[in-house]
C-alpha positions in Angstrom: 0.0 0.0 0.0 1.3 3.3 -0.8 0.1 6.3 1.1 0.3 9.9 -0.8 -0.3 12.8 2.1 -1.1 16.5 0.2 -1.1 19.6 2.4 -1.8 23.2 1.1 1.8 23.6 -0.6 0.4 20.6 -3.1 -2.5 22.7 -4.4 -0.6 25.7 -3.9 1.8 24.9 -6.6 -0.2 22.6 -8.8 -0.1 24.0 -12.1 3.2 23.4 -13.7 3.5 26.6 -15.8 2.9 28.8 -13.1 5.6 27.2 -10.3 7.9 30.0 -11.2 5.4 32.6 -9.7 5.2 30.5 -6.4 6.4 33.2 -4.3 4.5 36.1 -5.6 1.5 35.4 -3.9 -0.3 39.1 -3.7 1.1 40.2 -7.6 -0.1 36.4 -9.5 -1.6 37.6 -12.3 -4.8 35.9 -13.6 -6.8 33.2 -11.8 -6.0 33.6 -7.9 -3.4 30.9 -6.4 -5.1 28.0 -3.8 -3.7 29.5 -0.7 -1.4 28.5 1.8 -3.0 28.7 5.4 -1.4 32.4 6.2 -3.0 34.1 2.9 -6.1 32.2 3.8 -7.6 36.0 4.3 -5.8 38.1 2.6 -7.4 41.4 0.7 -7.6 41.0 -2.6 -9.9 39.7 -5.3 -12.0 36.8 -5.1 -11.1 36.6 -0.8 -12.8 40.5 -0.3 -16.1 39.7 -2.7 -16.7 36.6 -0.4 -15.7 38.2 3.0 -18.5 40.7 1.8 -21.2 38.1 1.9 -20.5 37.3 5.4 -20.7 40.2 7.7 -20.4 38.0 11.3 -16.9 37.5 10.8 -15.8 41.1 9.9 -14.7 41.7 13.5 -12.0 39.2 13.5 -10.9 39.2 10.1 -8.1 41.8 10.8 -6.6 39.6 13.1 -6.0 37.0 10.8 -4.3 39.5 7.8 -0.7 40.3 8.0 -0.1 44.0 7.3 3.3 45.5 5.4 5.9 45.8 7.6 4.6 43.7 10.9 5.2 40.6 11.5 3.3 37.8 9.5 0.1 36.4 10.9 -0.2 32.9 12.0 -3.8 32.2 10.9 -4.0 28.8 12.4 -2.2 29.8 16.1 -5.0 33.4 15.5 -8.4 30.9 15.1 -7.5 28.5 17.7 -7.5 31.9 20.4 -10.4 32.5 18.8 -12.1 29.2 19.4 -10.6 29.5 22.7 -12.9 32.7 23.6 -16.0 31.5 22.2 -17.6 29.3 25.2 -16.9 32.2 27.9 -18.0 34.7 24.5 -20.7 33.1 22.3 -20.3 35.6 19.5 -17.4 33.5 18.5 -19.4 30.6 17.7 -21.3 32.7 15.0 -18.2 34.3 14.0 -16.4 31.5 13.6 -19.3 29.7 11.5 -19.2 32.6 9.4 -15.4 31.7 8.7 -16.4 28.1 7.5 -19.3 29.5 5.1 -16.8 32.2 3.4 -13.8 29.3 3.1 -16.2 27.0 1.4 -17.3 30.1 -0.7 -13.6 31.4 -1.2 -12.2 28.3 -2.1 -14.8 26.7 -4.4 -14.8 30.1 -6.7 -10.4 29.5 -6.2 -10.5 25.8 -7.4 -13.0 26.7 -10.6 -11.0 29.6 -11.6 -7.5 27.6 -11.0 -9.0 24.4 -12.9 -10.2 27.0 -15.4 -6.2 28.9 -16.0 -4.8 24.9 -16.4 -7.1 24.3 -18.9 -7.1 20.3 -17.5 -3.4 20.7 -17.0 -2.5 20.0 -13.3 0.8 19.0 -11.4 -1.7 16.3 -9.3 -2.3 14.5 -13.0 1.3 14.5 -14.1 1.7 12.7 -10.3 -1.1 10.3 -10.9 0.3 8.9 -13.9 3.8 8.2 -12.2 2.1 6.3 -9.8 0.0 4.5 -12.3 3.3 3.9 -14.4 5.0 2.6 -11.5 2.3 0.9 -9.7 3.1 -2.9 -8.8 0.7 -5.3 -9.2 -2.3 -4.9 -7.3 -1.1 -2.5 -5.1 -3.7 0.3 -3.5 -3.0 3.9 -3.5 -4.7 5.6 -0.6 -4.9 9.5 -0.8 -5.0 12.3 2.0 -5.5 15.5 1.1 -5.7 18.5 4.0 -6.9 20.5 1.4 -10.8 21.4 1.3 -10.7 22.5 -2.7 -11.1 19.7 -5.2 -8.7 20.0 -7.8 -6.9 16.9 -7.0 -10.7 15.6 -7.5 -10.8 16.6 -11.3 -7.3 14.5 -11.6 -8.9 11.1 -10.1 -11.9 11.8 -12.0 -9.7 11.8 -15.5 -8.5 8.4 -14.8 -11.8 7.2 -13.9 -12.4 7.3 -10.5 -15.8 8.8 -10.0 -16.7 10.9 -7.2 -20.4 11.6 -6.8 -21.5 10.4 -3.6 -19.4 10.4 -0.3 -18.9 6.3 -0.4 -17.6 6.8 -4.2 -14.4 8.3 -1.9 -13.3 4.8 -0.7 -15.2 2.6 -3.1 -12.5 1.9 -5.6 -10.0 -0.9 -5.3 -7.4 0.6 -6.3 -7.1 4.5 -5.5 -9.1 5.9 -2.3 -9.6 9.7 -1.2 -9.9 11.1 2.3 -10.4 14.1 2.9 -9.7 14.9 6.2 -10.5 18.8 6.9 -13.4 18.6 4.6 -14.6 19.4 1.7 -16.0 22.6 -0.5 -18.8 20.3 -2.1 -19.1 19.0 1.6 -22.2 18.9 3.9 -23.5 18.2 6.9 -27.0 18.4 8.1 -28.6 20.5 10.8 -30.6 18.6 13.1 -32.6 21.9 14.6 -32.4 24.6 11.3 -33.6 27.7 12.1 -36.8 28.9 10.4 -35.7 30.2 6.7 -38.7 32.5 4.7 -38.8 31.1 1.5 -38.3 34.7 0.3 -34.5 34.9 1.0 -31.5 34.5 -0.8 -28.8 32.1 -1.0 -26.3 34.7 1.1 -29.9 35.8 3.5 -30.0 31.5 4.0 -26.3 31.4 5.3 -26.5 34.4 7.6 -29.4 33.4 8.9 -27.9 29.6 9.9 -25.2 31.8 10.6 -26.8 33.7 13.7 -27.9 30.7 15.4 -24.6 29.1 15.5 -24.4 28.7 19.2 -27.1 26.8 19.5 -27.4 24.5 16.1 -27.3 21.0 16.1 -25.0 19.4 13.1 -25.5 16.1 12.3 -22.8 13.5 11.1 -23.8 12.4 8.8 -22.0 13.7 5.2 -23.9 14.8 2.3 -21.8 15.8 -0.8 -23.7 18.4 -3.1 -21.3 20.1 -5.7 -24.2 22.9 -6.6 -23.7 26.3 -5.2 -25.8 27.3 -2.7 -25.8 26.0 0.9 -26.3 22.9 0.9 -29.9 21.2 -1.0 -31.4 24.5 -0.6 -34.1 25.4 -1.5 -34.9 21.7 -2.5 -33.9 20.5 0.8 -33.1 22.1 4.1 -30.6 24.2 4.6 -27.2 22.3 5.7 -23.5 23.2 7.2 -20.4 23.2 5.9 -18.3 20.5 6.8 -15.1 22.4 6.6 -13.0 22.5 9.7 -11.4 25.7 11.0 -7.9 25.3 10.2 -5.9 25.6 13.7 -2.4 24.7 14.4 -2.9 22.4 16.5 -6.0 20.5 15.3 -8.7 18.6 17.6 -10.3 17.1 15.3 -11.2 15.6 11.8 -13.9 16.9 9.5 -15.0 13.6 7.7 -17.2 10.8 7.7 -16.3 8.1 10.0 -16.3 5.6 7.8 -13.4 7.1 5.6 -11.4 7.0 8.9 -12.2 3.6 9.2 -10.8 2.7 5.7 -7.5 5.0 6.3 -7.1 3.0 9.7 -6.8 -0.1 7.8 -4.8 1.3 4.8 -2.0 2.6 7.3 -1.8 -1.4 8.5 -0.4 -1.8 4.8 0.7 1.1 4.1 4.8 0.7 3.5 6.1 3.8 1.6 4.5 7.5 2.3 4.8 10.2 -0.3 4.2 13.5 2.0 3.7 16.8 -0.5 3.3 20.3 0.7 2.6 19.3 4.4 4.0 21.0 7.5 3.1 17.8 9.8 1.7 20.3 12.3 -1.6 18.0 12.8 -1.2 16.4 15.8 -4.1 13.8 15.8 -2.8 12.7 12.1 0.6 12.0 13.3 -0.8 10.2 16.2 -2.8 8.6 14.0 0.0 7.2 11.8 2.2 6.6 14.9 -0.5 4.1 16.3 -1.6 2.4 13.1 1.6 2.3 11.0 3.7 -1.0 11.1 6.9 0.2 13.1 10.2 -0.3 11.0 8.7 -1.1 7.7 7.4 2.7 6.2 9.6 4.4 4.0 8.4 8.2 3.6 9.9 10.5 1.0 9.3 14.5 1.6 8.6 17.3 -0.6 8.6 20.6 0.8 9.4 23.8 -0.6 9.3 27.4 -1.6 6.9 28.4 1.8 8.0 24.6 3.7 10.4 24.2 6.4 12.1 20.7 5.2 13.9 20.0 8.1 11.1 21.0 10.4 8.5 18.7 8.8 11.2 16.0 9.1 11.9 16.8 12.6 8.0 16.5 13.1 7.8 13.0 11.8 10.6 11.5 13.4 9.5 12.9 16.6 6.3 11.2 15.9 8.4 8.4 15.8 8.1 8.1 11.5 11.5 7.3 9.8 12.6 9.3 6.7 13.7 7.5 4.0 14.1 10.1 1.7 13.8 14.3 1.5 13.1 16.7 -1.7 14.4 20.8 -0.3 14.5 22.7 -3.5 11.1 24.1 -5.3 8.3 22.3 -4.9 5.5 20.2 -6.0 5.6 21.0 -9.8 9.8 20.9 -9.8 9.6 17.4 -7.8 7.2 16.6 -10.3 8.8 17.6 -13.7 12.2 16.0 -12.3 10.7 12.3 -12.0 12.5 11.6 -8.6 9.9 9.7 -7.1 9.8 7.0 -9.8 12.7 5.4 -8.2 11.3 5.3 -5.1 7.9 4.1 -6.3 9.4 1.3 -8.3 11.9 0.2 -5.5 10.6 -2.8 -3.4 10.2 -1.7 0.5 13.1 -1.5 2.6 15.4 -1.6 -0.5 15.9 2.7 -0.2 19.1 4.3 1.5 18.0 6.8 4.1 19.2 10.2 3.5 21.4 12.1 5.4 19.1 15.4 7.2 
C-alpha cells in the first residue's frame, strides 16, 4: 500500500507553468493561487467579494491579515485563540461559522478559476500517472488530502475514478480519497435549522444559519452536493459546511467516520509514504499514523518547498516516531514533479531505499 499525504503547498503549486510565480502570492496575475494557510484572508480579489457576503466574521478578520511591515500572521495559532474565547464569548461561535461558510465560498470560486487557468493541466495529473506507471501489481494507492478544494478531484476523475457520492471516496479498489479537513462540495445536516422564509436569498440563508450558530445541532452524517448554494437549498433544508477551521494544532477531523475507518486499515499496509506540501503540524494525524503504522517497515519521501520548512516537517515525523527515508528541499511540488524523482522510489521494493542524510 502506498500512502500519498497532500497539504496546502500541493495545491498551492499545482499547475506546472505557473511554479515560477510560487512566491509572488499578492502580484499572481490571472486566476488567484489556492492558498497556503497564512494568505487564507488576505485582501484582494475573489477573498474581499466573499468576506462581503458574510458580515459576522468582519470583527476578526483583521486579526487573521498580516499588514506590510509587521510581522506575519499565524492564521491557524490566531483561530485556535479565537475558538478558545467562544464558550466564555458566544459571538465566537457565530463568527467562527461565518469563517467556514466564506472558506467553502472562497475556495470553491479558487479551485474553478485555478482548474479553469490549467485548462485540464494539473501538477496532481502528471503525479497520478507516475504512480500508475510505476504501480506494482495490485497495489492500492490511498490519498489524503488537508486540502478542502477539489482540484486533485478533477485528476482522479480523469483516470476514472468517479466521485459523486461520499462512499464513491473509498469505493474503488485501487485509489481511495480522504479528505480529512473537509470538503468545499461537503455537507452536513442540521438537526434543529432555524426557520428560513422562502423569500430569501442564498447569502440571507447562510446568515441566517449563521446567527444561530451557538445553539445549532449538526449532524454526522455527510452529504456531498457540488451545486452552489448552501447545501440542498431550496430543494432540501438548509445544511453546514463541513469544513474545519484550520488551527495549528487541530482537535479534530472533519469527515465521515467511515473514511477513517478505511485509512485506519490502509496505514496497516501502508509501506512507503509520499508527504507533498505538508507542515506535519496536525497532531491527531501523526498520532494517528504513529499508532496504526507498522513500526520499522514505512519508507516516507518528503517534498517541501518554496513556503515549507524541510527540516522541520522531518523533525516532526521523526519525533512522531516516522522514519525518513528520503527528502526533496529545493522548489516544490511542480519541480519534484517535472524532475521524476519519485519513480525510483515508487518502483523500488520496500526497505530496499538508503536513508538520507538530514
Amino acid at each position: 500500500m502506498l500512502l500519498v499525504v497532500f497539504g496546502a503547498g500541493a495545491s498551492y503549486d499545482s499547475i506546472p507553468s505557473r511554479r515560477r510565480e510560487r512566491d509572488s502570492v499578492f502580484s499572481d496575475q490571472g486566476a488567484p493561487r489556492p492558498p497556503l494557510a497564512n494568505a487564507l484572508f488576505d485582501e484582494r480579489g475573489l477573498f474581499t467579494e466573499c468576506l462581503q457576503r458574510f458580515p459576522a466574521c468582519h470583527p476578526i478578520v483583521p486579526y487573521l491579515r498580516s499588514t506590510p511591515g509587521a510581522a506575519m500572521v499565524n492564521v491557524e495559532q490566531v483561530l485556535g485563540r479565537l475558538q478558545s474565547e467562544a464558550d466564555a464569548f458566544p459571538d465566537r461561535h457565530r463568527q467562527l461559522a461565518a469563517v467556514r461558510f466564506y472558506l467553502r465560498q472562497a475556495l470553491k470560486g479558487i479551485s474553478s478559476e485555478w482548474l479553469h487557468t490549467s485548462k485540464g493541466i494539473t501538477t496532481y495529473k502528471t503525479l497520478l500517472d507516475q504512480i500508475r506507471m510505476c504501480r506494482k501489481g495490485d497495489e492500492s494507492v490511498c490519498f489524503v488530502t488537508f486540502n478542502y478544494d477539489t482540484i486533485f478531484e478533477e485528476a482522479l476523475e480523469s483516470i476514472g475514478v468517479r466521485l459523486n457520492a461520499i462512499e464513491d471516496y473509498t469505493a474503488n479498489s485501487v485509489f481511495s480519497l480522504i479528505k480529512i479537513h473537509g470538503s468545499v462540495d461537503w455537507w452536513r445536516p442540521i438537526r434543529n435549522p432555524p426557520v428560513v422564509p422562502n423569500n430569501l436569498d442564498v447569502w440571507e440563508v447562510a446568515n441566517t444559519i449563521i446567527a444561530s450558530a451557538d445553539t445549532l445541532q449538526v449532524s454526522d452524517q455527510y452529504v456531498r452536493n457540488p451545486v452552489d448554494g448552501i447545501g440542498g437549498w431550496p430543494q432540501e433544508p438548509p445544511m453546514f459546511p463541513a469544513i474545519a477551521i484550520p488551527l495549528e494544532q487541530k482537535r479534530d477531523f472533519e469527515c465521515p467516520h467511515a473514511h477513517l475507518q478505511a485509512l485506519e486499515r490502509a496505514l496497516v499496509y501502508t509501506r512507503k509514504i509520499l508527504f507533498v506540501g505538508w507542515r506535519a503540524t496536525d497532531v491527531p494525524f501523526l498520532d494517528l499514523l504513529k499508532e496504526r503504522l507498522t513500526p520499522g517497515q514505512v519508507e516516507c519521501y518528503v517534498v517541501a518547498g518554496g513556503n515549507n520548512d524541510t527540516r522541520d516537517v522531518v523533525n516532526r515525523l521523526t519525533a512522531a516516531g516516522i522514519n525518513i527515508a528520503q527528502f526533496f528541499l529545493e522548489g516544490g511540488f511542480s519541480d519534484f514533479v517535472l524532475s521524476r524523482k519519485v519513480e525510483p522510489f515508487l518502483r523500488a521494493p520496500s526497505g530496499a531505499t538508503q536513508i538520507a542524510a538530514i
